[in-house]
Residue, then its C-alpha position, 0 to 999 in steps of 0.5 A: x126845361x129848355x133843350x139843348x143840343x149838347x151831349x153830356x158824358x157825366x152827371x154830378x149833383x151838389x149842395x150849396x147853402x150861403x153860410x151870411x145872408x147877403x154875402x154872395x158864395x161860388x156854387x163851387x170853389x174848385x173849378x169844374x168843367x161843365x157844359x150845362x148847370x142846373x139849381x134848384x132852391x132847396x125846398x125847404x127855403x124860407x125865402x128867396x134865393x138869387x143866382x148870378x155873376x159875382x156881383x148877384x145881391x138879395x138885398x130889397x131894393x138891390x137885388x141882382x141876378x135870378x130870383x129863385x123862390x124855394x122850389x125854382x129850378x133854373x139852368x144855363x149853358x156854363x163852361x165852369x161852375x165857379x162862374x155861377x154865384x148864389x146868394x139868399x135872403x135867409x142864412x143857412x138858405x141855399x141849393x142843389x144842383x146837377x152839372x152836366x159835363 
């Protein structure tokens, strides 16, 4: 985990799985205030999961965004959580994750 110099007032955690295989999804619809996000792949994925812009894709060939193999962690600095896209190769597939706020 990187280090940030940032000072977090609250701790929250959620879940997101893609309902279509290849149909990128907000990690939140509601927009939410953060300072930092973290996703995990859910553990018991099949498959990869990719996260990024609206524009992220798992498609073979097309990919776009991060690659998370189930287990992955990845974390950046964000302002809102409907920035953050998710999408998976598998239906059903997703993640949990922490935002700190």
């Amino acid at each position: 985990m990187t280090q940030y110099e940032l000072t977090y007032n609250a701790l929250t955690g959620g879940r997101r799985v893609v309902t279509t295989a290849g149909t990128a999804v907000q990690l939140s619809t509601t927009s939410t205030i953060c300072q930092l996000v973290q996703i995990t792949a859910l553990v018991t994925n099949t498959a990869v999961v990719f996260v990024g812009g609206s524009d992220v894709l798992t498609t073979v060939g097309s990919e776009n965004g991060t690659p998370l193999n189930p287990g992955d962690t990845w974390e950046a600095p964000m302002q809102n959580l409907t920035q953050v896209y998710l999408d998976a190769r598998v239906s059903g597939e997703g993640v949990s994750y922490l935002f700190f706020r």
